[in-house]
SEZA-53914 format. One record per residue: residue in three letters; x, y, z of N, C-alpha, C, O in turn. Coordinates in steps of 0.05 Angstrom, whole numbers. Layout:
{r "Ala", {X, Y, Z}, {X, Y, Z}, {X, Y, Z}, {X, Y, Z}}
...
***
This chain:
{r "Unk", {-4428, 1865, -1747}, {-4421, 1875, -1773}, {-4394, 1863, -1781}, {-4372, 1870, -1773}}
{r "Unk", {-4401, 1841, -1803}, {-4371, 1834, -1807}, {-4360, 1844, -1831}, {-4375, 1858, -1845}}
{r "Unk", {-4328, 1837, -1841}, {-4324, 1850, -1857}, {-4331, 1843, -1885}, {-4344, 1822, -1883}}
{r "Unk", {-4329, 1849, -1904}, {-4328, 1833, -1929}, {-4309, 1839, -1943}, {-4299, 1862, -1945}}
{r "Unk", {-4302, 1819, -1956}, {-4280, 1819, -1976}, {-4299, 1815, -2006}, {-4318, 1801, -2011}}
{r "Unk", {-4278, 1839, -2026}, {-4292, 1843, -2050}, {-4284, 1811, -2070}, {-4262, 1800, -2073}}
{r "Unk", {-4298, 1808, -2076}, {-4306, 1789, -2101}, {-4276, 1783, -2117}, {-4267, 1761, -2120}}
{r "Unk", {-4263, 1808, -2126}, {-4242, 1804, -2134}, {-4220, 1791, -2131}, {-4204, 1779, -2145}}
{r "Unk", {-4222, 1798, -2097}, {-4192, 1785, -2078}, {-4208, 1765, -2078}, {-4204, 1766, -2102}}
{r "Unk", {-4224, 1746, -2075}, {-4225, 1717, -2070}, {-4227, 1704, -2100}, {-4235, 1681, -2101}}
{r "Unk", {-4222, 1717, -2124}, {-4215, 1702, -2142}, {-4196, 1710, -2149}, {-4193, 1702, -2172}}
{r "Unk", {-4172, 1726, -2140}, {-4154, 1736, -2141}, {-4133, 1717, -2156}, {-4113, 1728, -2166}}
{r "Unk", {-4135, 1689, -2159}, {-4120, 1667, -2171}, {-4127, 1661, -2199}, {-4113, 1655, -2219}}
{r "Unk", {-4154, 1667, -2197}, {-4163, 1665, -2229}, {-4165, 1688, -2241}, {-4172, 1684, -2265}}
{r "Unk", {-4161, 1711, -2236}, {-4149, 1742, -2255}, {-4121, 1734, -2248}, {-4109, 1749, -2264}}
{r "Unk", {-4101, 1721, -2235}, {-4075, 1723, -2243}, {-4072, 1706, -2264}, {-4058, 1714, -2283}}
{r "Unk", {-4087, 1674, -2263}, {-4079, 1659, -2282}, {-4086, 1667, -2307}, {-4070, 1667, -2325}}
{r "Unk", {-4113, 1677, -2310}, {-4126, 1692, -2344}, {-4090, 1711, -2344}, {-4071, 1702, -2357}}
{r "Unk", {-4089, 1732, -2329}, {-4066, 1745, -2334}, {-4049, 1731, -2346}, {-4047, 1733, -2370}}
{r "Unk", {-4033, 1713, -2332}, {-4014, 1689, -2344}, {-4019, 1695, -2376}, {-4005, 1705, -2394}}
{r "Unk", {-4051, 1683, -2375}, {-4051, 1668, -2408}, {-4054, 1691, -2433}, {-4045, 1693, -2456}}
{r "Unk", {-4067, 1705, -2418}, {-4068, 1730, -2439}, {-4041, 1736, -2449}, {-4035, 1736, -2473}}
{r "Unk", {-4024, 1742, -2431}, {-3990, 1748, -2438}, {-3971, 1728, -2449}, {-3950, 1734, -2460}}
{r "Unk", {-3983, 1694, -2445}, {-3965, 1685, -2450}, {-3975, 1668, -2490}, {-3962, 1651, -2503}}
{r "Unk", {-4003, 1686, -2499}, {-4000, 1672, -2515}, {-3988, 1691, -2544}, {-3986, 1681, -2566}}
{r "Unk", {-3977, 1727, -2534}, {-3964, 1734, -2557}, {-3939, 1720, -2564}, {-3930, 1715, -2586}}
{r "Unk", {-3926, 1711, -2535}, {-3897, 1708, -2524}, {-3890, 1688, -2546}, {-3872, 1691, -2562}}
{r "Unk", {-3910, 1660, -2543}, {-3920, 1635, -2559}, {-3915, 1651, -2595}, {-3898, 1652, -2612}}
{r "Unk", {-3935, 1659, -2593}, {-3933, 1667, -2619}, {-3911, 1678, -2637}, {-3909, 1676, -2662}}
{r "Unk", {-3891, 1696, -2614}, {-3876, 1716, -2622}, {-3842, 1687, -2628}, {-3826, 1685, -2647}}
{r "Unk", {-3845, 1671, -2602}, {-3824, 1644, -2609}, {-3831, 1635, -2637}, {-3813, 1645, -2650}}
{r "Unk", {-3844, 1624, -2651}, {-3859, 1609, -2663}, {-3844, 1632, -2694}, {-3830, 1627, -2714}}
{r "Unk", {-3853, 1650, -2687}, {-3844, 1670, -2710}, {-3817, 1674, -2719}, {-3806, 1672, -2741}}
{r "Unk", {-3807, 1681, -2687}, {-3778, 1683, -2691}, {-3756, 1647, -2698}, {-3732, 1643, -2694}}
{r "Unk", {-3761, 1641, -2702}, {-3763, 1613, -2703}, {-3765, 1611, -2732}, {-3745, 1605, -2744}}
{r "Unk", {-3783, 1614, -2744}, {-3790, 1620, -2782}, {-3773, 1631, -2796}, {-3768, 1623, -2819}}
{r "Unk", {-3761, 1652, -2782}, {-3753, 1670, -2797}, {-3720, 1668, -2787}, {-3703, 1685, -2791}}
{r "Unk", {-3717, 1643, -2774}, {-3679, 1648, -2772}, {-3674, 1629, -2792}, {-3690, 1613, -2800}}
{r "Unk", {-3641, 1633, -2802}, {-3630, 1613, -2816}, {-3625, 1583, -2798}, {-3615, 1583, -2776}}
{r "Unk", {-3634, 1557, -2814}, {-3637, 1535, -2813}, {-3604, 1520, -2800}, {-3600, 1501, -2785}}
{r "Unk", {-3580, 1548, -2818}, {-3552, 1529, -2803}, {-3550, 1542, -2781}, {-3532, 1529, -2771}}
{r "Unk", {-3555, 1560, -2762}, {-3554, 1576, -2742}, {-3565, 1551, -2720}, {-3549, 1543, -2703}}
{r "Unk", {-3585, 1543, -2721}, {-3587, 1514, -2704}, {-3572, 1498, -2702}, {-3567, 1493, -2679}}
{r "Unk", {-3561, 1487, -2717}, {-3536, 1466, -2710}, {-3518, 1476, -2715}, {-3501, 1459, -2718}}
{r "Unk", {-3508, 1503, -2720}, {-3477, 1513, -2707}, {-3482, 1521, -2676}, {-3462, 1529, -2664}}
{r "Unk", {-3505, 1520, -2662}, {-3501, 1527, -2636}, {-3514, 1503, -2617}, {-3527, 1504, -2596}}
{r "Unk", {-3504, 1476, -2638}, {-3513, 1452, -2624}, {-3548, 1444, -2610}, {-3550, 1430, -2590}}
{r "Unk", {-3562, 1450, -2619}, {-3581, 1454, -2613}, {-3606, 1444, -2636}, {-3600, 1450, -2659}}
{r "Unk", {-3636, 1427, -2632}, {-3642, 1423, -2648}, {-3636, 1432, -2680}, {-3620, 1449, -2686}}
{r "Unk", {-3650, 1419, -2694}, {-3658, 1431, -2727}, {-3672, 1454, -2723}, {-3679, 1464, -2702}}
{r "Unk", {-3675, 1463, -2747}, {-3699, 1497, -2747}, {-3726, 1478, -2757}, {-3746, 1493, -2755}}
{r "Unk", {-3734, 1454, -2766}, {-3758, 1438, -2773}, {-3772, 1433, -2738}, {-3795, 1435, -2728}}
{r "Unk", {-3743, 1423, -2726}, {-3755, 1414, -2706}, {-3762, 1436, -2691}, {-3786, 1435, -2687}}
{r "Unk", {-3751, 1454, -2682}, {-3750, 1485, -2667}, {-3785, 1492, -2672}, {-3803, 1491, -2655}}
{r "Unk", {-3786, 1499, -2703}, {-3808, 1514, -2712}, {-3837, 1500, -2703}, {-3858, 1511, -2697}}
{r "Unk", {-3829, 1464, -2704}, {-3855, 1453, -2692}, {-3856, 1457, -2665}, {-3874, 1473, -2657}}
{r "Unk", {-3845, 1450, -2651}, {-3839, 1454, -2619}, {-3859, 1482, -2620}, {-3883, 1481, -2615}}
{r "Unk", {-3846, 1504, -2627}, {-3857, 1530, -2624}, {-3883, 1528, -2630}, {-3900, 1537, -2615}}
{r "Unk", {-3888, 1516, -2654}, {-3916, 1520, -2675}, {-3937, 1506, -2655}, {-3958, 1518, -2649}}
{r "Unk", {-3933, 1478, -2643}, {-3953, 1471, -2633}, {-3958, 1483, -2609}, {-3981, 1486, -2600}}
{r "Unk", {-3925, 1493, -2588}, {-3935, 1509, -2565}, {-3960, 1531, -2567}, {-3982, 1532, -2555}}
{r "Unk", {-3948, 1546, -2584}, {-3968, 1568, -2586}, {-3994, 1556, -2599}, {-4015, 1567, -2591}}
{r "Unk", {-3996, 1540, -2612}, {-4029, 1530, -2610}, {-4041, 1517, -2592}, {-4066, 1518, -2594}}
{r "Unk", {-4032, 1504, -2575}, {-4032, 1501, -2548}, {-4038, 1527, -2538}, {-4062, 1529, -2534}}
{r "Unk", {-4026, 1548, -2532}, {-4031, 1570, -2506}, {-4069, 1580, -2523}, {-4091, 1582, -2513}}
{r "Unk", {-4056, 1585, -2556}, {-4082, 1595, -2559}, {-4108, 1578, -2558}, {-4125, 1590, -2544}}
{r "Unk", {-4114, 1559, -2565}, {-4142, 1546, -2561}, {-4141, 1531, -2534}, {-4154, 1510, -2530}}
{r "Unk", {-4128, 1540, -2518}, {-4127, 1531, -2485}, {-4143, 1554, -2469}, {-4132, 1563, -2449}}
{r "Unk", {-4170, 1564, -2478}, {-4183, 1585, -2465}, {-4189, 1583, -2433}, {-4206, 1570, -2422}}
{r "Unk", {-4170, 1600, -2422}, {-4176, 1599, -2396}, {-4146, 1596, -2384}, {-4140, 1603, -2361}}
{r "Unk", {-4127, 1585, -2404}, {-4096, 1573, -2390}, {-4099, 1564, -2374}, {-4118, 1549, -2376}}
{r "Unk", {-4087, 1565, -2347}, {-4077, 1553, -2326}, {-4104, 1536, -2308}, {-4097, 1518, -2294}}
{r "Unk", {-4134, 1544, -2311}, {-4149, 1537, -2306}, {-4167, 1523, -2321}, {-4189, 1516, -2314}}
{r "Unk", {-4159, 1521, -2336}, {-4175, 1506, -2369}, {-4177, 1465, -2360}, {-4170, 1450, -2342}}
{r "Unk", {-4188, 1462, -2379}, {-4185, 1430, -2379}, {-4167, 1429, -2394}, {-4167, 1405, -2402}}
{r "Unk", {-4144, 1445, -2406}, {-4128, 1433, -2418}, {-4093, 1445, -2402}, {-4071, 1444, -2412}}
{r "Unk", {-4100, 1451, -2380}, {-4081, 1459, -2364}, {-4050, 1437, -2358}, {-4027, 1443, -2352}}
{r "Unk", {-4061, 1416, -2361}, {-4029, 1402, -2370}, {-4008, 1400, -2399}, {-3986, 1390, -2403}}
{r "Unk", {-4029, 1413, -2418}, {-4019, 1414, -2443}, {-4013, 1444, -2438}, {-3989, 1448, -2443}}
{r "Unk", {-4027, 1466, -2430}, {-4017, 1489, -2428}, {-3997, 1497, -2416}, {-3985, 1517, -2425}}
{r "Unk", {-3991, 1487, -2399}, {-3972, 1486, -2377}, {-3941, 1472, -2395}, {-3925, 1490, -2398}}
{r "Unk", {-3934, 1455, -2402}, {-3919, 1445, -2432}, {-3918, 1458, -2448}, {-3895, 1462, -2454}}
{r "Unk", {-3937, 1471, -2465}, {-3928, 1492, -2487}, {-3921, 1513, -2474}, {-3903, 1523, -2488}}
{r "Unk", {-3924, 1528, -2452}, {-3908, 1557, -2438}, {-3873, 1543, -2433}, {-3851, 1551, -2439}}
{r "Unk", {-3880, 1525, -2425}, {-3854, 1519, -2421}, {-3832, 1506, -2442}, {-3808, 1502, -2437}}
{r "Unk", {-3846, 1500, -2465}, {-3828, 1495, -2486}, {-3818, 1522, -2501}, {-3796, 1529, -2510}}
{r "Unk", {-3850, 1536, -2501}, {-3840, 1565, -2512}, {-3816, 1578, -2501}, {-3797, 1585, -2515}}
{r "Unk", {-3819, 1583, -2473}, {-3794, 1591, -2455}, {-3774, 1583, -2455}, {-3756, 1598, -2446}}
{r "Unk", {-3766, 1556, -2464}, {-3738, 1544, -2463}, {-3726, 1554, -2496}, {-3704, 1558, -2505}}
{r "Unk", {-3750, 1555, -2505}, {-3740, 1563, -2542}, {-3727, 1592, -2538}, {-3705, 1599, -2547}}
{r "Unk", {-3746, 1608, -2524}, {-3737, 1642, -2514}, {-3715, 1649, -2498}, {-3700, 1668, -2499}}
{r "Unk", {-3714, 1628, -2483}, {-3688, 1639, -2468}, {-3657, 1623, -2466}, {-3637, 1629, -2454}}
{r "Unk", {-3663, 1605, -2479}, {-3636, 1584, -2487}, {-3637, 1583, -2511}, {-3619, 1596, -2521}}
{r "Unk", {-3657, 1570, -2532}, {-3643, 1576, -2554}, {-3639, 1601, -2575}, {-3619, 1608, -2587}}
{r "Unk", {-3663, 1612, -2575}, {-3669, 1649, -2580}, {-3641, 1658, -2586}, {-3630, 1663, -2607}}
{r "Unk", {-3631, 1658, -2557}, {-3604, 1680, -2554}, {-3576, 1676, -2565}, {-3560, 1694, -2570}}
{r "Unk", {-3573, 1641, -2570}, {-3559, 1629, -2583}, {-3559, 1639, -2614}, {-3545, 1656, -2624}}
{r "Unk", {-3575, 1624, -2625}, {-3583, 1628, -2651}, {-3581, 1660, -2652}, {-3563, 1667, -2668}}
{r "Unk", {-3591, 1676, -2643}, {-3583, 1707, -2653}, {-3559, 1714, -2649}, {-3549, 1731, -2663}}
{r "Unk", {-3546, 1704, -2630}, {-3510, 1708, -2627}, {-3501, 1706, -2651}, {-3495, 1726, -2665}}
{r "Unk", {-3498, 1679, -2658}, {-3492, 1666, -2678}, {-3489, 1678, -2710}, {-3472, 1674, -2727}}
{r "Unk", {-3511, 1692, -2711}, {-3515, 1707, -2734}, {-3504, 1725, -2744}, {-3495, 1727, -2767}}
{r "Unk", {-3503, 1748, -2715}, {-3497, 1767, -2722}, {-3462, 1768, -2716}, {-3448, 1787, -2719}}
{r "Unk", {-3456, 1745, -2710}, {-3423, 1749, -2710}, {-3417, 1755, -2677}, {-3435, 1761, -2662}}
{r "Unk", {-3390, 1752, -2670}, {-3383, 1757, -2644}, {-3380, 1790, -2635}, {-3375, 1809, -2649}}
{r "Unk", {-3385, 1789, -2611}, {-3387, 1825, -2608}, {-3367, 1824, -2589}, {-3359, 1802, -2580}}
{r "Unk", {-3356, 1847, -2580}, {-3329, 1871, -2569}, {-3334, 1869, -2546}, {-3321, 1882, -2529}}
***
């Protein structure tokens, strides 16, 4: 009598990666937005692309994550893999900048 392992745990890589993609395509979307809606001189007072260039960067990531069904396991897994990571550099380097910037220096 041997043991078995449930179905789940041996695809346990492909419910993390769907996970991945499911999460990472509001994230996409939510850069892409925030990105629209900042002022244009806020980018180059914090040295950092244009808001033309920003907004494409963002715009095509996130269409990338979304018609990449499947993400990380998709046939389009080297383009998906590039738009998470452009989105992410927009979110966490320039994002924080640009909102500094705006709202003035804080105490």
């Amino acid at each position: 009598m041997g043991l078995s392992v449930p179905s789940v745990w041996l695809n346990l890589d492909y419910y993390l990666s769907l996970l991945i993609w499911v999460v990472a395509i509001p994230v996409g979307l939510y850069a892409f937005i925030h990105a629209l809606l900042q002022r244009a001189d806020a980018f180059t007072a914090v040295d950092k692309l244009t808001k033309p260039a920003w907004c494409a960067i963002t715009g095509v990531g996130a269409l990338l994550l979304v018609i990449s069904f499947g993400g990380p396991v998709s046939s389009f897994a080297i383009l998906w893999l590039i738009a998470l990571c452009a989105v992410l550099v927009y979110l966490v380097d320039v994002r924080p900048k640009v909102t500094e910037v705006q709202q003035g220096g804080r105490w």
